[in-house]
C-alpha positions as CSV (number, residue, x, y, z in Angstrom):
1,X,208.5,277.8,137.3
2,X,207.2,275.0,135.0
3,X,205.3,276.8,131.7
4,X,203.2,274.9,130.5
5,X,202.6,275.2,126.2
6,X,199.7,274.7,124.3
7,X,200.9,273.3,120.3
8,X,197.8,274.2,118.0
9,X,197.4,273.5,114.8
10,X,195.4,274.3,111.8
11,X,195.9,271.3,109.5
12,X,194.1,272.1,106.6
13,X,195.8,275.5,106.6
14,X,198.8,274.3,107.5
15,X,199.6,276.6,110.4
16,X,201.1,275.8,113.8
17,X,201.3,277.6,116.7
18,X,203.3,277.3,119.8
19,X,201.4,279.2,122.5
20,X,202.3,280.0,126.2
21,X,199.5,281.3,128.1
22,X,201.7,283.5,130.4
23,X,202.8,286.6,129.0
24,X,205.6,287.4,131.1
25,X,206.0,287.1,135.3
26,X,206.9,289.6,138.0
27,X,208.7,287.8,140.8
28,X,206.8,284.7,141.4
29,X,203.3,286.0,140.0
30,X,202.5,285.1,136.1
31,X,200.4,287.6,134.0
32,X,198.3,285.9,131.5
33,X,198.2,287.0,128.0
34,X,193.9,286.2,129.0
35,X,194.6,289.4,130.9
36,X,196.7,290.9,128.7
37,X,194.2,290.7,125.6
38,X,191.0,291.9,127.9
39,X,193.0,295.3,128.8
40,X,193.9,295.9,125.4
41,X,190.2,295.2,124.5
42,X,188.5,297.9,126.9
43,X,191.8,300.5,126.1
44,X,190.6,300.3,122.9
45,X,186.4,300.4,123.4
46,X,187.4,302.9,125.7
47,X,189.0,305.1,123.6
48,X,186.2,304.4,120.5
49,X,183.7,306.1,123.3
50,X,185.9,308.9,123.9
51,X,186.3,309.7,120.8
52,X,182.5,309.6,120.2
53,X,181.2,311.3,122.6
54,X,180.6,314.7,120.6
55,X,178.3,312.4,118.0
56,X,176.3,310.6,120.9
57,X,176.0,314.5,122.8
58,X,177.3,313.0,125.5
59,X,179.7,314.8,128.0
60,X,183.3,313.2,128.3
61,X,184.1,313.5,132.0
62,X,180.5,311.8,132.8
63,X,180.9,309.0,130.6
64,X,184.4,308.0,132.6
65,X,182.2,307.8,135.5
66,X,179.5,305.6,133.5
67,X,182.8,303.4,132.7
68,X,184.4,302.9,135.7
69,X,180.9,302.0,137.5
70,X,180.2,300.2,134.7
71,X,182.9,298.1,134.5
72,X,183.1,297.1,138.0
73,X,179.8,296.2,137.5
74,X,180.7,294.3,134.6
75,X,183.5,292.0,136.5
76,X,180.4,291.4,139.8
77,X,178.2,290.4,136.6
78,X,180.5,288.6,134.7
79,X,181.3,286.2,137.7
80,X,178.2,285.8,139.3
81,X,176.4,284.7,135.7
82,X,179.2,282.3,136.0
83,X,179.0,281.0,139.4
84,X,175.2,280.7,138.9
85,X,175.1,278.6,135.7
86,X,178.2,276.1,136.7
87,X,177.3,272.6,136.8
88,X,179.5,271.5,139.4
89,X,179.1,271.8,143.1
90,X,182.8,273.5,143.5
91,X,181.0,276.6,144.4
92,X,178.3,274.9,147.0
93,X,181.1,273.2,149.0
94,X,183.4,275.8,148.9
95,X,181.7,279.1,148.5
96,X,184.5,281.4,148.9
97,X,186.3,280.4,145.7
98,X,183.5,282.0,143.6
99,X,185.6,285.3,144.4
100,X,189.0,283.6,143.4
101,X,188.1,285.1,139.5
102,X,191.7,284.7,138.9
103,X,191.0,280.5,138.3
104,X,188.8,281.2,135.4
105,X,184.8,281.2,135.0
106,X,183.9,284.3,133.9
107,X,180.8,285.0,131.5
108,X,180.0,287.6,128.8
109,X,176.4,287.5,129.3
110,X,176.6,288.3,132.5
111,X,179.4,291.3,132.2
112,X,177.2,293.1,129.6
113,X,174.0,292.7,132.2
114,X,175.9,294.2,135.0
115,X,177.6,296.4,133.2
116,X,174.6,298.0,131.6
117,X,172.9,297.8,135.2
118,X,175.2,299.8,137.1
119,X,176.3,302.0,134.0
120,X,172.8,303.1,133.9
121,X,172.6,303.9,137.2
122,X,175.7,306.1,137.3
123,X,174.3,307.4,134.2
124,X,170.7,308.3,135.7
125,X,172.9,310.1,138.6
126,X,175.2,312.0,136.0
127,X,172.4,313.2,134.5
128,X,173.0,312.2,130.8
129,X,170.7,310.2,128.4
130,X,170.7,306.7,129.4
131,X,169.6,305.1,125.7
132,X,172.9,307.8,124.4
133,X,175.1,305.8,126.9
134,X,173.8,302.0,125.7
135,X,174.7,303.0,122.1
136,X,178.4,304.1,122.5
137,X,178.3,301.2,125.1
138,X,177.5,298.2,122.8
139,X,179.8,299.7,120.1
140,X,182.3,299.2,122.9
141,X,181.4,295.5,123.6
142,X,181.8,294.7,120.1
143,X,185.5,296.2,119.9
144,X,185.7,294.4,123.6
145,X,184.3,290.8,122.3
146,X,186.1,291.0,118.9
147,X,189.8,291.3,120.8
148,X,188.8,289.5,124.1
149,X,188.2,286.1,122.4
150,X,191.4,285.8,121.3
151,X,192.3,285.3,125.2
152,X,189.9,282.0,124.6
153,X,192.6,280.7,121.9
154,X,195.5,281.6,124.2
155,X,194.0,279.3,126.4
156,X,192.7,276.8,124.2
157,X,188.7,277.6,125.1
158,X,185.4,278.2,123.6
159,X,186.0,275.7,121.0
160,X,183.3,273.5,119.2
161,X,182.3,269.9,117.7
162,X,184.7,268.3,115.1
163,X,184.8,269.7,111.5
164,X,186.0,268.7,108.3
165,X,186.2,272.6,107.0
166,X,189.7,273.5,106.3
167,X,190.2,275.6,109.4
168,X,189.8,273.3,111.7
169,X,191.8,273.7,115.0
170,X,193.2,270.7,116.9
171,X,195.4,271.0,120.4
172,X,196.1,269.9,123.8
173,X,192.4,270.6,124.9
174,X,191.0,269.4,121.7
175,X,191.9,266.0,121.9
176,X,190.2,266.0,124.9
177,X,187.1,266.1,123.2
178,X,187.8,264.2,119.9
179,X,191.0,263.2,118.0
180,X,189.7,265.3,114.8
181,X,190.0,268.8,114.1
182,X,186.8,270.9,115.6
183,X,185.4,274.2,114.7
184,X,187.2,277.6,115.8
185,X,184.3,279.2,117.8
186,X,186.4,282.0,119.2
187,X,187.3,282.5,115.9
188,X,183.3,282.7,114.7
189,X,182.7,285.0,117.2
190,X,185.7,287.4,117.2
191,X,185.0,287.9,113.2
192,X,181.4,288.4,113.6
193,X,181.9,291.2,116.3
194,X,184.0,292.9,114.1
195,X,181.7,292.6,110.8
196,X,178.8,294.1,113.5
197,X,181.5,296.9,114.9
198,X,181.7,297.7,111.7
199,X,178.0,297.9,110.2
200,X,177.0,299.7,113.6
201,X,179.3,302.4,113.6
202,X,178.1,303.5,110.1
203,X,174.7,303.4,110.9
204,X,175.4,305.6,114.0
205,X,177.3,307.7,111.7
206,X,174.8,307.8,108.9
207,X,171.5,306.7,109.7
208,X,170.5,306.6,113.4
209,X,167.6,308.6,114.2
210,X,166.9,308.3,118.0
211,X,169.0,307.4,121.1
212,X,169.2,303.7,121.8
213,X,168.6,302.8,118.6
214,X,171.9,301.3,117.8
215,X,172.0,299.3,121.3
216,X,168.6,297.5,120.0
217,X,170.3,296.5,116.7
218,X,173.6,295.6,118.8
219,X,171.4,293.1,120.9
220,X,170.1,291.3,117.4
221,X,173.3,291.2,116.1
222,X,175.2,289.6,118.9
223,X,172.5,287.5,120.1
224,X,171.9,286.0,116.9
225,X,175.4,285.3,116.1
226,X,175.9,283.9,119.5
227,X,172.7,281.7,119.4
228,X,174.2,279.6,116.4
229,X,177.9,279.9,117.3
230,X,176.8,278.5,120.9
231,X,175.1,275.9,119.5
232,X,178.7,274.6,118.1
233,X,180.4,274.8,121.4
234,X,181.7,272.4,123.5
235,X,181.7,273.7,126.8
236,X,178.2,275.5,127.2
237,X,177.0,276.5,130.4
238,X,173.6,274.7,130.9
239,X,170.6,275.6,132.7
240,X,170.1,274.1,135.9
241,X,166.3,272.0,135.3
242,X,166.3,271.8,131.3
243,X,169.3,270.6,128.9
244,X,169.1,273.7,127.3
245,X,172.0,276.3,126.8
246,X,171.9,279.4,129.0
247,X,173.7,281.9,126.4
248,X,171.1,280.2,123.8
């Protein structure tokens, strides 16, 4: 099997990578470190919310229920977001491959809606406090988004515009857009996910007063972030009438 290597580089830093987006292959099927990093992302939001649970008065054994609905959820969402916003007309003339998720195209904006949707619902039917739930979930996606864009550099994604700043990041994929070095966005957003993991999960330690409350700061925080880091990107999904950005 041919592997194929991304060489990135960090000029102004002077760092170089050599990067190889499978992590190792059993038989004749690959497994992508893009996997790899996601799994390690909800292990670890997973195990946050565990450990949590007592602060949030939420019972453990329901919350694994929340999760598991919630995350299945979260893949349907994820890919349909996707499939709905593409430009192209892959999915028109060959509507079966919008299940092949394994290709790529999956979106963040929509995991979080249908992961929220079904959670809630499983958490309606479990009987347990549904703005309780969103808190210790969004706390989650920020551990989740800080570790799973790091699957975007193993594959050389979610990059922006070119930049003269010193971190600029040039590759493979890169030079498909422009022979200079262009801005890190994976980079952007992983940082600023872990700056808001961080601010949140005092304030639910120290200063939250109702259920929910953390989940409605989580959504500035994120959105806000995302509205200017998106506006750097390269490979936007746009809306189907307007030239507008969808995660804008």
């Amino acid at each position: 099997m041919v592997e194929y290597m991304y060489h990135v580089q960090f000029p102004g830093l002077g760092f170089h990578f050599t990067i190889n987006p499978n992590a190792f292959s059993i038989g004749g099927y690959s497994v992508k470190w893009y996997g790899v990093i996601i799994a390690v992302g909800f292990l670890l939001a997973f195990s946050y919310a565990m450990a949590s649970c007592k602060k949030f008065n939420i019972d453990q054994d329901k919350l694994i229920d929340v999760i598991i609905v919630g995350m299945i959820g979260g893949i349907i969402g994820a890919r349909a977001y996707y499939v709905i916003f593409d430009t192209s007309d892959q999915y028109l003339r060959n509507p079966i491959s919008a299940l092949y998720i394994w290709e790529g195209g999956l979106a963040i904006y929509g995991g979080i809606i249908g992961g929220m949707l079904c959670g809630s619902l499983m958490a309606k039917f479990r009987k347990i406090s549904i703005p309780a739930v969103l808190d210790i979930a969004s706390l989650g996606f920020l551990i989740g988004q800080a570790v799973g864009r790091w699957g975007n550099f193993v594959n050389q994604e979610a990059f922006g515009v070119e930049t003269k700043l010193p971190w600029g990041m040039v590759s493979e994929n890169t030079y498909a857009v422009t022979n200079n070095p262009v801005h890190p966005c994976f980079l952007y957003e992983s940082l600023w996910c872990i700056l808001g993991f961080v601010l949140l999960h005092i304030f639910s330690r120290k200063l939250r007063r109702y259920d929910g409350q953390v989940f409605l700061l989580y959504l500035i925080w994120y959105g806000v972030g995302r509205f200017f880091i998106e506006g750097l990107r390269t490979d936007s999904l746009i809306t189907p009438v307007l030239p507008l950005r969808v995660s804008q």
